[in-house]
C-alpha positions in Angstrom: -3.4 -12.0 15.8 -6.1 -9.3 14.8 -5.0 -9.2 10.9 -7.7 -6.8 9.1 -5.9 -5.0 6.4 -2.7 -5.4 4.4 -0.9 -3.6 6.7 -1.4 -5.6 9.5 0.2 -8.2 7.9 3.4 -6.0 8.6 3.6 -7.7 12.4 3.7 -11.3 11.2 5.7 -11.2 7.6 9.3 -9.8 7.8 10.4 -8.1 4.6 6.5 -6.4 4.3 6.6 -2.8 5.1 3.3 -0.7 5.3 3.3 3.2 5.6 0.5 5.5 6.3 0.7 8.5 4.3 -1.8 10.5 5.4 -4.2 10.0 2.3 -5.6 6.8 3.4 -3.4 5.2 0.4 -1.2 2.6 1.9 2.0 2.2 0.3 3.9 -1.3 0.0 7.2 -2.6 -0.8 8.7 -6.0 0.0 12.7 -6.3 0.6 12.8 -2.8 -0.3 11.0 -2.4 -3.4 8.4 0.2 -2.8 7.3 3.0 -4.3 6.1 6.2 -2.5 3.0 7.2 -3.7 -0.3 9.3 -1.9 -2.8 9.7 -4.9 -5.8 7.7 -5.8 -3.6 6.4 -9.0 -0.8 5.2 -7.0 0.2 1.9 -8.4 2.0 -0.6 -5.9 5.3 -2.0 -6.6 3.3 -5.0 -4.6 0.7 -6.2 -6.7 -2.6 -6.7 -4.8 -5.4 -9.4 -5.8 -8.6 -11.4 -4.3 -8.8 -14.6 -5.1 -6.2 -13.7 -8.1 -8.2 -11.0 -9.0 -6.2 -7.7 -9.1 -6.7 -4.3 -6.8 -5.1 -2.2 -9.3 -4.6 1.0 -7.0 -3.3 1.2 -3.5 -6.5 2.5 -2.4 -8.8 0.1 -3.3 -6.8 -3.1 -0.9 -8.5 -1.7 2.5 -10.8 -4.4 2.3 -9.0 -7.2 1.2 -8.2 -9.0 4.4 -11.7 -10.3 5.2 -13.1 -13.9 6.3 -10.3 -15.0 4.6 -8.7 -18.9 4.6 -5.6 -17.8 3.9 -3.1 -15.2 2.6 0.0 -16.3 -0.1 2.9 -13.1 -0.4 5.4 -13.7 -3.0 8.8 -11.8 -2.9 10.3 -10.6 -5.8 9.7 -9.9 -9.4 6.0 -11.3 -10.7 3.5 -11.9 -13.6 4.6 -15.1 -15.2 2.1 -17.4 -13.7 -1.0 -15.0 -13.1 -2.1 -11.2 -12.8 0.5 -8.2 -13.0 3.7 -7.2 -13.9 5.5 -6.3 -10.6 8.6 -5.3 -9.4 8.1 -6.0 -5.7 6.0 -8.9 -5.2 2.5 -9.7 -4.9 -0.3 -10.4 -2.1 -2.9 -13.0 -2.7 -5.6 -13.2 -0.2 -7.9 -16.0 -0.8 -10.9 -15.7 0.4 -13.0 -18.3 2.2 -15.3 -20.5 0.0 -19.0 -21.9 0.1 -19.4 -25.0 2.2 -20.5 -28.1 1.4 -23.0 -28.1 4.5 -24.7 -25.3 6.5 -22.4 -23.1 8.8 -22.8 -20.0 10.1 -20.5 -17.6 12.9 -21.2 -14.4 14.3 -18.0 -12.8 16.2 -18.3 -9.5 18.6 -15.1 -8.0 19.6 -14.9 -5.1 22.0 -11.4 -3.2 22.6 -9.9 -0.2 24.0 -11.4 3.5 23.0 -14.7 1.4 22.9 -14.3 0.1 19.9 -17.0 -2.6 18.7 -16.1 -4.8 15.8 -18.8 -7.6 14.3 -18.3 -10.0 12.0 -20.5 -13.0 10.6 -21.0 -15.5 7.7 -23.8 -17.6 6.6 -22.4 -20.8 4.3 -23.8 -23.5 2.6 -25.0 -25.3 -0.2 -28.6 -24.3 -2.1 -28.8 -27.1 -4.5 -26.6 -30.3 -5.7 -24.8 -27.6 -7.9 -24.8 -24.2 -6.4 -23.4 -22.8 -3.1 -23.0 -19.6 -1.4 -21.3 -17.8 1.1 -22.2 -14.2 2.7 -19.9 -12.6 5.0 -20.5 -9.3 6.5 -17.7 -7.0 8.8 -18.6 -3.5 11.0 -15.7 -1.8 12.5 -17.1 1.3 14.7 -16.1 3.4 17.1 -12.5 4.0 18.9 -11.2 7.4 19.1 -7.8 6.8 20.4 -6.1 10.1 19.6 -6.0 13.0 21.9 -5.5 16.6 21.7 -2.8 17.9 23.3 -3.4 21.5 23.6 -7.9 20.6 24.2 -10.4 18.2 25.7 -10.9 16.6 22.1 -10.4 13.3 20.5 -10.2 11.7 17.3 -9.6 9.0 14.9 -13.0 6.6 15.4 -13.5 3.7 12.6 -17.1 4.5 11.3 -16.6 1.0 8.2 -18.5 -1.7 6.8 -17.4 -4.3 4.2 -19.1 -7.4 2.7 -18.6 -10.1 0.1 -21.1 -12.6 -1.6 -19.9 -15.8 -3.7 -21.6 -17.9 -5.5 -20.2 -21.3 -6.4 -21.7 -23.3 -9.4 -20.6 -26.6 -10.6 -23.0 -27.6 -13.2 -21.0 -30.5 -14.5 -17.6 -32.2 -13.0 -15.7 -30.3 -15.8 -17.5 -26.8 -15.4 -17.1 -24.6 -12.8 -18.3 -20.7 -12.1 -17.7 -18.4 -9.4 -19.2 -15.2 -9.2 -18.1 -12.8 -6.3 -19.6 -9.2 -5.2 -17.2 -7.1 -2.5 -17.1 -4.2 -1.1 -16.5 -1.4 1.8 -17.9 2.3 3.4 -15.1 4.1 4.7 -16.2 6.6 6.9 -13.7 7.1 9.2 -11.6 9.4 10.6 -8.5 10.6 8.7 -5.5 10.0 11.3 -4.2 13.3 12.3 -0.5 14.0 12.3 2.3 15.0 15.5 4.0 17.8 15.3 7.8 17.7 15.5 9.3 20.4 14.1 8.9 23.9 12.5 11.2 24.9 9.5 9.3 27.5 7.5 9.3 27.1 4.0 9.9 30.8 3.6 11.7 32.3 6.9 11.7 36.2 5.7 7.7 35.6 6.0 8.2 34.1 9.6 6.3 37.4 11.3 3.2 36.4 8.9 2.7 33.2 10.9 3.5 33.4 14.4 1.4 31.2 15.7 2.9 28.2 13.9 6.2 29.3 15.1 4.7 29.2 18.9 2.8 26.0 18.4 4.3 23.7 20.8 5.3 20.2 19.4 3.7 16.9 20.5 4.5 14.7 23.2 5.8 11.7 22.6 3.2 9.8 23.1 1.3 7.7 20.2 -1.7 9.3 21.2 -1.0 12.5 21.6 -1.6 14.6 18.5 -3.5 18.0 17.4 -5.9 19.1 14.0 -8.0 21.3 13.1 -11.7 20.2 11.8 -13.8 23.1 12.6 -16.4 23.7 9.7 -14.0 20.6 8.1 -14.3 17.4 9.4 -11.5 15.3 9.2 -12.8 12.0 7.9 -13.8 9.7 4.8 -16.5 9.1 2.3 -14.7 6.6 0.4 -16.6 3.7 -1.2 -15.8 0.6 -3.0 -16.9 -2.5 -5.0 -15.5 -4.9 -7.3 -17.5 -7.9 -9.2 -15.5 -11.0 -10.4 -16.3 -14.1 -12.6 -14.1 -16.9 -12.6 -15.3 -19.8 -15.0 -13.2 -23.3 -15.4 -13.7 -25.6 -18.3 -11.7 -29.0 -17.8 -11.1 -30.6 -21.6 -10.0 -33.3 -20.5 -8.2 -34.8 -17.2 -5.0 -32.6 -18.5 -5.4 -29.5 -19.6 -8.1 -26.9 -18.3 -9.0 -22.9 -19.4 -9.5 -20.6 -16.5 -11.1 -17.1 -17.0 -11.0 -13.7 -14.6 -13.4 -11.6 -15.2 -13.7 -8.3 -13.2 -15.3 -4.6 -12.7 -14.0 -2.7 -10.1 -15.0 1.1 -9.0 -14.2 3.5 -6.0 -15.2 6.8 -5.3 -13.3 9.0 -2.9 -14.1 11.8 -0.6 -12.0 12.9 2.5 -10.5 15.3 4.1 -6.9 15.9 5.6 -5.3 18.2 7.6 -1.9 18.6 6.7 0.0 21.2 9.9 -0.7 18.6 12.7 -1.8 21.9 15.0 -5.0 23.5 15.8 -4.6 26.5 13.7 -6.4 26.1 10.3 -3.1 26.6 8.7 -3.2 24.3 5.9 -5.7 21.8 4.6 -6.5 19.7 1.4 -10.0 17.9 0.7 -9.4 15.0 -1.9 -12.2 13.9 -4.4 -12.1 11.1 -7.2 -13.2 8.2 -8.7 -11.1 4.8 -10.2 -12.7 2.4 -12.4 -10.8 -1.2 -13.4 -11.8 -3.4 -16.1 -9.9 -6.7 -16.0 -9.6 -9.9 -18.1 -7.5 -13.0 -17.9 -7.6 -16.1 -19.7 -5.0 -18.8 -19.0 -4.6 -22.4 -20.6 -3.4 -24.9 -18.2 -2.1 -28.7 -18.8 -1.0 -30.4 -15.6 1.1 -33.8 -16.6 3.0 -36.6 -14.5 6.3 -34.8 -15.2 5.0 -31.7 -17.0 2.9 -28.5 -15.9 2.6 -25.6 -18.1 0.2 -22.0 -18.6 0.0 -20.1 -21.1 -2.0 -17.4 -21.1 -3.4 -13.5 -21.9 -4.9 -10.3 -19.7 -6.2 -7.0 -20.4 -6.9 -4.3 -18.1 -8.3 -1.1 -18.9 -7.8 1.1 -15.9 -9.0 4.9 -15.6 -8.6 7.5 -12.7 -10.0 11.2 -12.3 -8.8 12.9 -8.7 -9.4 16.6 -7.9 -7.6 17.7 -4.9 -8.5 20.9 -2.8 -5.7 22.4 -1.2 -5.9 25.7 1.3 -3.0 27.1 3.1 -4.4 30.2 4.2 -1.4 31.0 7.5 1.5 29.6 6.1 5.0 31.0 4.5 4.2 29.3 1.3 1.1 31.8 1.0 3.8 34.8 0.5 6.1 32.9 -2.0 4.9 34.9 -4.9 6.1 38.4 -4.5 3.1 39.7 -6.1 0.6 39.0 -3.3 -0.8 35.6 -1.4 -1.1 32.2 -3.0 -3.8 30.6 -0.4 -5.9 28.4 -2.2 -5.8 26.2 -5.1 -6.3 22.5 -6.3 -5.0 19.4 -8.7 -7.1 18.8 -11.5 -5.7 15.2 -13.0 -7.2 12.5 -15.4 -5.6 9.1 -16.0 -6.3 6.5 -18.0 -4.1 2.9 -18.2 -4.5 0.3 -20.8 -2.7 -3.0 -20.5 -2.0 -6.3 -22.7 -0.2 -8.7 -21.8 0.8 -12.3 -22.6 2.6 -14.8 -20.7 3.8 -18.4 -19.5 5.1 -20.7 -17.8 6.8 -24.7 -17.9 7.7 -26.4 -15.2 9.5 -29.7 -15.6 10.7 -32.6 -13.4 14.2 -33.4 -15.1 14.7 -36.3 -12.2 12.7 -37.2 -9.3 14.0 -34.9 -7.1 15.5 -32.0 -9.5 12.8 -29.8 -11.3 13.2 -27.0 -13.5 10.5 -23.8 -14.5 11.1 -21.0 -17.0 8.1 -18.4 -17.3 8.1 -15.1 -19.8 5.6 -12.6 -19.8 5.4 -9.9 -22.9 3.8 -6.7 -21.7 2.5 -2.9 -23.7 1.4 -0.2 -21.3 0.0 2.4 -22.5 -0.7 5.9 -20.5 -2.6 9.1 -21.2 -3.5 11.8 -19.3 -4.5 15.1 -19.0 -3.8 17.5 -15.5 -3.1 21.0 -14.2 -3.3 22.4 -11.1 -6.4 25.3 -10.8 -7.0 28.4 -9.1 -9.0 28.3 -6.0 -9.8 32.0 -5.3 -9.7 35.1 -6.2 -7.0 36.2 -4.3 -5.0 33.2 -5.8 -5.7 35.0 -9.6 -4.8 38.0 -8.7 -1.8 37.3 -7.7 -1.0 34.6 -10.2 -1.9 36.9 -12.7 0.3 39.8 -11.9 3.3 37.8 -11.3 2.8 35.6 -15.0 2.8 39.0 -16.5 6.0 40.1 -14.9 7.4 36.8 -16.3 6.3 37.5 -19.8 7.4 40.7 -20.3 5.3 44.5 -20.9 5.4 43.1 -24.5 3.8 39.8 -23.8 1.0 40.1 -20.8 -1.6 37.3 -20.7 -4.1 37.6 -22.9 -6.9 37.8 -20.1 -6.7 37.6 -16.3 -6.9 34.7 -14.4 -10.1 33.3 -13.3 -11.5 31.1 -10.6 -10.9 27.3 -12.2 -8.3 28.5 -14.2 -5.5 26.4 -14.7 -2.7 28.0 -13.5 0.5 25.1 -14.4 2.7 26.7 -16.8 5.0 26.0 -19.3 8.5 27.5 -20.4 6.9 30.7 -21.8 4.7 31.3 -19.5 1.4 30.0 -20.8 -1.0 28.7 -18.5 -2.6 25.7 -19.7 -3.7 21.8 -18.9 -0.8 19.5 -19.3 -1.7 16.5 -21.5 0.8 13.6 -22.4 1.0 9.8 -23.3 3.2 7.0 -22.5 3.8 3.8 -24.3 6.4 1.4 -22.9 6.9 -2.2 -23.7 8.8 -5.2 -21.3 9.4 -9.0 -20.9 9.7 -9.9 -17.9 10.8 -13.4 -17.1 12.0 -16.1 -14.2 14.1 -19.1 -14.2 14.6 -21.2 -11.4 16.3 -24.8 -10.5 14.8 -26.7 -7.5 16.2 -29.8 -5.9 14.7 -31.8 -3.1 16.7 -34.8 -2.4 14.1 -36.0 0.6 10.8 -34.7 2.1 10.3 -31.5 3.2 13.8 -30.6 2.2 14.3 -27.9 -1.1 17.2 -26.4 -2.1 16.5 -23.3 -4.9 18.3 -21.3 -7.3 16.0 -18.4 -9.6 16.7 -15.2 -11.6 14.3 -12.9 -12.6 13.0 -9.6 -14.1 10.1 -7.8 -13.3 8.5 -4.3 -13.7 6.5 -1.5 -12.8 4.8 0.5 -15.8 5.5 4.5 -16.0 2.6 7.0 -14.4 1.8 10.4 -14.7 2.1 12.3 -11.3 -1.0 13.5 -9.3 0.7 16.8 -7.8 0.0 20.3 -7.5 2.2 21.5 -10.2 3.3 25.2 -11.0 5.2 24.6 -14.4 4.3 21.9 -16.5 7.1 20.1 -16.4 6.5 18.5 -12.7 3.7 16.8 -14.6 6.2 14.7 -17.3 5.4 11.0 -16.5 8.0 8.4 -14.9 9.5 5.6 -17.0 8.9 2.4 -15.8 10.8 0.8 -13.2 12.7 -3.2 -13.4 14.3 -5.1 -10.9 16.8 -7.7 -12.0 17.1 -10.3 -8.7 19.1 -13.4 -8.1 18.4 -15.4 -5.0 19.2 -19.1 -3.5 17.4 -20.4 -1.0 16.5 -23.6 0.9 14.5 -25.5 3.6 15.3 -28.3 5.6 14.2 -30.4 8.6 16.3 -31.2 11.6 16.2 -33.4 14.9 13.4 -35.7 13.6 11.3 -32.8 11.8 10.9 -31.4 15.5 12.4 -28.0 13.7 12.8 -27.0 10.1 14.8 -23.9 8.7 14.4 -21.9 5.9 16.3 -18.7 4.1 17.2 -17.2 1.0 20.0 -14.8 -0.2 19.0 -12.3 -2.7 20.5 -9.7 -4.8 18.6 -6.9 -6.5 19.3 -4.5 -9.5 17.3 -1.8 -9.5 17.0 0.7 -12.5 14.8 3.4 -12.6 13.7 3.2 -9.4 10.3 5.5 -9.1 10.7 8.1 -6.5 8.9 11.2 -5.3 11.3 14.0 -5.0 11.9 18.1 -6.7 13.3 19.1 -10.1 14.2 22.0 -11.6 11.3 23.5 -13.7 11.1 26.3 -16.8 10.4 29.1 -16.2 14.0 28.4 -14.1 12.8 31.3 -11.8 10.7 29.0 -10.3 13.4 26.9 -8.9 13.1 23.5 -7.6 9.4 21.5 -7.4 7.8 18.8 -6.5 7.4 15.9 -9.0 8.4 12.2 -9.3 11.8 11.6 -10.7 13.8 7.8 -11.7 17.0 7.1 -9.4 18.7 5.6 -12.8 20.6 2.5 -10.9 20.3 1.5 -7.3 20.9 -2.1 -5.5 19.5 -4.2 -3.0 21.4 -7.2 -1.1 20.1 -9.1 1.8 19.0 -12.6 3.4 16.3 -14.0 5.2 16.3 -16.8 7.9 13.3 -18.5 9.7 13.3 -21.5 12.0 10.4 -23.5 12.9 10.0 -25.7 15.7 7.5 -28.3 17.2 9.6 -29.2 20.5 6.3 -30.8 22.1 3.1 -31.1 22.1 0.8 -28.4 21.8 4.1 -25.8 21.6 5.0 -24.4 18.3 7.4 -21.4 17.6 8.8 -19.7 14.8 11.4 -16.6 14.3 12.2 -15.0 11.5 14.4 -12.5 10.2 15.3 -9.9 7.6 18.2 -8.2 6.5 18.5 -5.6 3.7 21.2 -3.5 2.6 19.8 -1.0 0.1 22.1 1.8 -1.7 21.8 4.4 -4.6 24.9 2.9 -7.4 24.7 6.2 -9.4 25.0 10.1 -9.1 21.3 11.2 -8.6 20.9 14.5 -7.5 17.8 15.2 -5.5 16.7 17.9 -3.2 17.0 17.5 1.0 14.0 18.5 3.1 15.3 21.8 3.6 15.8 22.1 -0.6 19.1 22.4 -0.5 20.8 20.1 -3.8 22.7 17.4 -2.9 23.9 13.7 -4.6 22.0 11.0 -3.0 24.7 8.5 -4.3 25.8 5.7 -1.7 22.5 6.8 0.4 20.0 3.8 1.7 16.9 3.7 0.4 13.8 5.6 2.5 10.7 3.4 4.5 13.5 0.6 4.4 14.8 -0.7 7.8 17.9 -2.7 7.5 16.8 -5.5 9.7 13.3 -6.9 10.5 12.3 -9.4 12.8 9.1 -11.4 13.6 8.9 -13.9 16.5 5.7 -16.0 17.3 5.0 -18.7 19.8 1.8 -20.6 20.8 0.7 -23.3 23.1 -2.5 -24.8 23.0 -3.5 -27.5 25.6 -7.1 -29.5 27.2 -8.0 -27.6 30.1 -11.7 -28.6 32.0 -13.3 -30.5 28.5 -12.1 -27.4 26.3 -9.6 -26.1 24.4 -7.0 -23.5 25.6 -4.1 -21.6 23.5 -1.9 -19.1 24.7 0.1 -16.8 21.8 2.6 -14.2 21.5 4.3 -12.2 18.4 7.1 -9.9 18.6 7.5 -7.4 15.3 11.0 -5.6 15.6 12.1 -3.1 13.0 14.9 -1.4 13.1 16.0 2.7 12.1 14.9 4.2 9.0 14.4 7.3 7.3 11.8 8.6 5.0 14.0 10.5 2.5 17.1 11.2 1.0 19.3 13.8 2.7 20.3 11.9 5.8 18.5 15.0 8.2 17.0 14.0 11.5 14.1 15.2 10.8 13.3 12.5 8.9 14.3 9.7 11.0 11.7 6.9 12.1 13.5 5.4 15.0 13.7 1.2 15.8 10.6 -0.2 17.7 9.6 -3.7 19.0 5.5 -4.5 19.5 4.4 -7.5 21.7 1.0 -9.1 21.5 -0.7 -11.0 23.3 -3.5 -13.5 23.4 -5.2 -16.2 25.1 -8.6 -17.9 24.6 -10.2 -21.2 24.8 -12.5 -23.2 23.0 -15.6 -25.4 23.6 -14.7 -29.7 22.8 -17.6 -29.2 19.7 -16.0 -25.6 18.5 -19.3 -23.5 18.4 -17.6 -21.5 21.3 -14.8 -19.0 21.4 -13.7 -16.3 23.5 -10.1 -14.7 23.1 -8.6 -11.5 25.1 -6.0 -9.9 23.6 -3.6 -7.4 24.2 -1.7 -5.3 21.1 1.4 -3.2 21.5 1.7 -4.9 25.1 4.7 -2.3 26.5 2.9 0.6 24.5 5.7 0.8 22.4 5.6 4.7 20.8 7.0 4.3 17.2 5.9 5.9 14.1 6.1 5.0 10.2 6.3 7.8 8.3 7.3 11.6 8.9 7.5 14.5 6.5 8.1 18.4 6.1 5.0 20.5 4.7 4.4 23.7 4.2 5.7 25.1 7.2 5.4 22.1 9.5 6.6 18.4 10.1 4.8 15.8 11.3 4.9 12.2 12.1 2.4 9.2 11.6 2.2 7.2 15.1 1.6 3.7 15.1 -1.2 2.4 17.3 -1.1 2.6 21.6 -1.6 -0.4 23.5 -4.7 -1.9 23.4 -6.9 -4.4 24.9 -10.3 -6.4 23.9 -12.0 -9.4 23.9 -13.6 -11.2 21.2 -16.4 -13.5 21.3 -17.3 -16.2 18.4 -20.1 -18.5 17.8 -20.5 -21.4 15.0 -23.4 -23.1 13.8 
């Protein structure tokens, strides 16, 4: 159904939730578990891999979901079998492998906003012991926003992406594999919908009339406004990670796998953060992540018995400068000492990760089996950040207002300068913010299945996972906005089963699951020293929260050639303790008994497909239907903040030649153009809302060799 990113997998896997967040980081969470995060560092509460191989940051998945045979998403707490610790869940995509004969496909694909995607492999075996596979992907064109107040548009795909494996099998117990990926991102950044103006300083209101005038968008998914003049709004973000897998059988039992992998990313791009025409307020994002991985499991696979023990390290690093300008906003006359218009994040992180772990699974009858796994994890964080002055206006300002702070007894001992950093601590001091973080977990799962006849599984498992502690990646005015986040752990408890029905024509499956949630990570304000400053930005721990819900899917083969399937989700998130936060509008307030944000209480996912002879070739015809319903995307319960229920239809149909070397497939997404949006949020001056996509249409054309 036109999956090419994580998020896409939103439509056809209830449960999954994908936000944009403006920064071109996607952020994740599964039943609920998700963790709001826009900087190159973000870490996912849904652990990412390739092939098992992990994509430590957020940032770095864009490319994951490419010539792919198929796609595994876990739910719940992870990291005793393989990879990460996690709290959410974890995404494997696995990616298509070299064949054992030539093969070869080219696709073209043509859509609304002429848009022109291409995609092709080349497959096959170069010797008795080696094979290969290339696959390349372009996704250009299709500028499907619109201004609203101009004759402009915006938001074309300008991306390219690859991947190369090699296969080796030297000998029947040897195996290597040796994979090269990558992607360009050069596309636009989407632009934002304006919904709302609340100035962030109202007594400054006459400074800005403009904003206050600007009308707001209409609701319409296209319909949006920006400002790129002298600053186009668009990417430079590049990406590429190498991975060696070797096997070693020693003997039919037992077998030693190792991961081996380099990843690195560099990131350039630009986003305009008011959602209007008026350059009112911009940032320009620069940085570079780096991932060095190993994994080394032991493996023995018995008649009654499998078991893996095994070991990884990661040694992760991230530097991320972030330009911010917000020359005609209220925020600019905060400081009473003059305007405070330009400035930028200056932030350095660096992870290191050991962990050991395993697992046994054991068959205690024929149809009861049992599996214990416990991982044993140290991660270890340092880093060094402030936030720096971006002109001179900004130092002139900064600096007369830090000496009113001080005292006549205690002025700075020189003025503020260009690059300065200008976070400071309780007395005053401007300096670079440098801390460490060293945390320790086990995480571990238990789980009882019985399957008294085929196809038929009833399942009982506890577990706990976690998320290791960051540093945040903010602009910061006081040091302590920069104190790092413990990490996060979910306790869950869940029962589940599956079962056929009326002669296997339908089976059902669902689960019940309960979640403990301590120290959930969270974006949100604090108060800061010097207490004159009031409440900031920063990212905080909710100390005890819950999630309860169930899932139910039925499948069904009622004839020939028709197959359906709906599935549903239902969460119930709350906030256990007193956790005082700050609403949009900064007023303080006890989130207690509050529903989590990004986390719609019920989620459904329909699909159908028939697929018949028609003329010597083969015809299918398919639908999905994604529902979600209400959320909000903070704390505070304001209706600002509200991202209201939505249902998509698509649509497809296509047909096939009898030998398969012929495809061609029309499609239609968002068939009612349902307007809906995933994320809004209040800055500066403005808020805005992130529209998901119009209705579009295309046909795609494939050819196999």
């Amino acid at each position: 159904m036109g999956i090419t990113d994580v998020a896409d997998l939103v439509r056809v896997t209830p449960g999954l939730s994908a936000v944009e967040s403006g920064a071109s980081v996607p952020v994740y969470s599964l039943r609920g578990v998700g963790f709001f995060d826009t900087s190159i560092a973000a870490r996912p509460t849904v652990s990412i891999y390739q092939d098992e191989v992990p994509l430590p940051f957020s940032i770095m998945t864009s490319g994951a979901s490419f010539d792919l045979q198929r796609v595994e998403v876990l739910k719940g707490p992870q990291g005793t079998l393989f990879g990460q610790n996690s709290t959410g869940g974890a995404i494997n995509y696995i990616a298509n492998r070299p064949s054992d004969i030539f093969e070869a496909g080219v696709t073209l694909d043509y859509s609304s906003y002429d848009r022109v995607q291409a995609e092709g492999y080349v497959s096959g075996p170069v010797s008795d012991t080696l094979g290969m596979r290339l696959a390349l992907r372009t996704d250009q064109g299709g500028d499907w926003q619109r201004s609203y107040t101009r004759d402009d548009a915006h938001g074309a795909r300008r991306y390219l992406q690859g991947r190369f494996i090699a296969d080796w099998h030297p000998s029947d117990r040897v195996g290597l594999s040796f994979t090269l990926s990558g992607f360009q991102d050069q596309s636009d950044t989407q632009a934002a919908q304006l919904t709302n103006v609340i100035l962030q300083r109202p007594v400054s209101g006459p400074q800005v009339p403009l904003i206050i005038a600007y009308p707001t968008s209409p609701m319409d998914a296209r319909s949006a406004d920006w400002n790129d003049a002298g600053f186009p709004l668009e990417r430079d973000n590049t990406f590429y990670q190498a991975a060696i897998r070797g096997e070693y059988w020693i003997n039919d039992n037992l077998r030693i796998v190792s991961l081996t992998s380099y990843a690195d990313m560099d990131v350039h791009q630009r986003v305009d953060l008011d959602a209007t025409s008026i350059a009112a307020a911009f940032t320009e994002n620069r940085g570079a992540a780096t991932s060095v991985a190993q994994e080394l499991r032991l493996i023995g696979e018995y008649d009654r018995l499998n078991w893996v023990v095994g070991a990884s390290y990661a040694d992760d690093k991230v530097s991320q400068i972030d330009d911010y300008s917000i020359p005609y906003t209220t925020g600019t006359f905060s400081i009473p000492t003059g305007r405070f218009s330009r400035f930028s994040l200056d932030s350095d992180q660096a992870f290191e990760t050991t962990a050991l772990f395993g697992n046994v699974e054991y068959e205690l009858t024929e149809t009861l089996t049992a599996s214990l796994g416990a991982r044993y994890t140290q991660a270890d964080l340092s880093y060094v950040a402030c936030s720096r002055v971006g002109n001179q206006e900004t130092a002139n300002t900064l600096t007369a207002f830090f000496n009113i702070l001080r005292g006549p007894t205690r002025p700075l001992p020189s003025a503020l300068q260009i690059g300065d950093c200008l976070t400071v601590d309780a007395t005053t001091t401007p300096g670079q913010v440098t801390g460490e973080l060293n945390e320790d977990s086990v995480s571990w799962r238990v789980n009882l299945s019985w399957s008294p006849a085929p196809r038929t599984l009833f399942y009982a498992n506890a577990s706990q996972g976690y998320k290791a502690g960051s540093g945040p990646v903010l602009p910061a005015l006081a040091s302590n906005q920069l104190s790092p986040v413990v990490q996060e752990s979910v306790l869950a408890y869940e029962l589940g089963f599956r079962v056929p029905f009326y002669n296997n024509m339908f089976d059902a499956s669902g689960a019940v699951f309960y979640y403990d949630y301590a120290d959930k990570q969270l974006k949100s304000r604090t108060l800061v020293e010097p207490a004159v400053l009031g409440a900031l930005e920063a990212i905080v721990n909710v100390p005890e929260s819950r999630i309860q819900g169930a899932e139910l899917q039925i499948n069904a083969r009622p004839m020939d050639g028709l197959t359906f399937s709906i599935t549903g989700t239902y969460i119930d998130s709350e906030v256990t303790s007193d956790f005082i936060g700050y609403t949009v509008l900064g007023v303080q307030d006890d989130f207690q008994g509050e529903a989590f944000p990004y986390t719609p209480e019920l989620q459904v996912v329909a699909n159908a497909r028939y697929d018949w002879r028609v003329g010597g070739m083969d015809a299918f015809i398919s639908t999905n239907v994604n529902y979600r319903s209400e959320t909000v995307a903070g704390f505070g319960q304001n209706p600002v903040l509200e991202i209201d229920s939505y249902a998509t239809v698509d649509l497809q149909g296509g047909v096939t030649t009898a030998n398969g070397d012929w495809q061609v497939v029309a499609y239609v997404h968002n068939l009612t153009d349902e307007y809906y949006w995933t994320n809004v949020a209040r800055l500066n001056d403005t808020v805005r809302r992130y529209s998901g996509m119009s209705r579009t249409m295309g046909v795609r054309l494939t050819r196999t060799f």
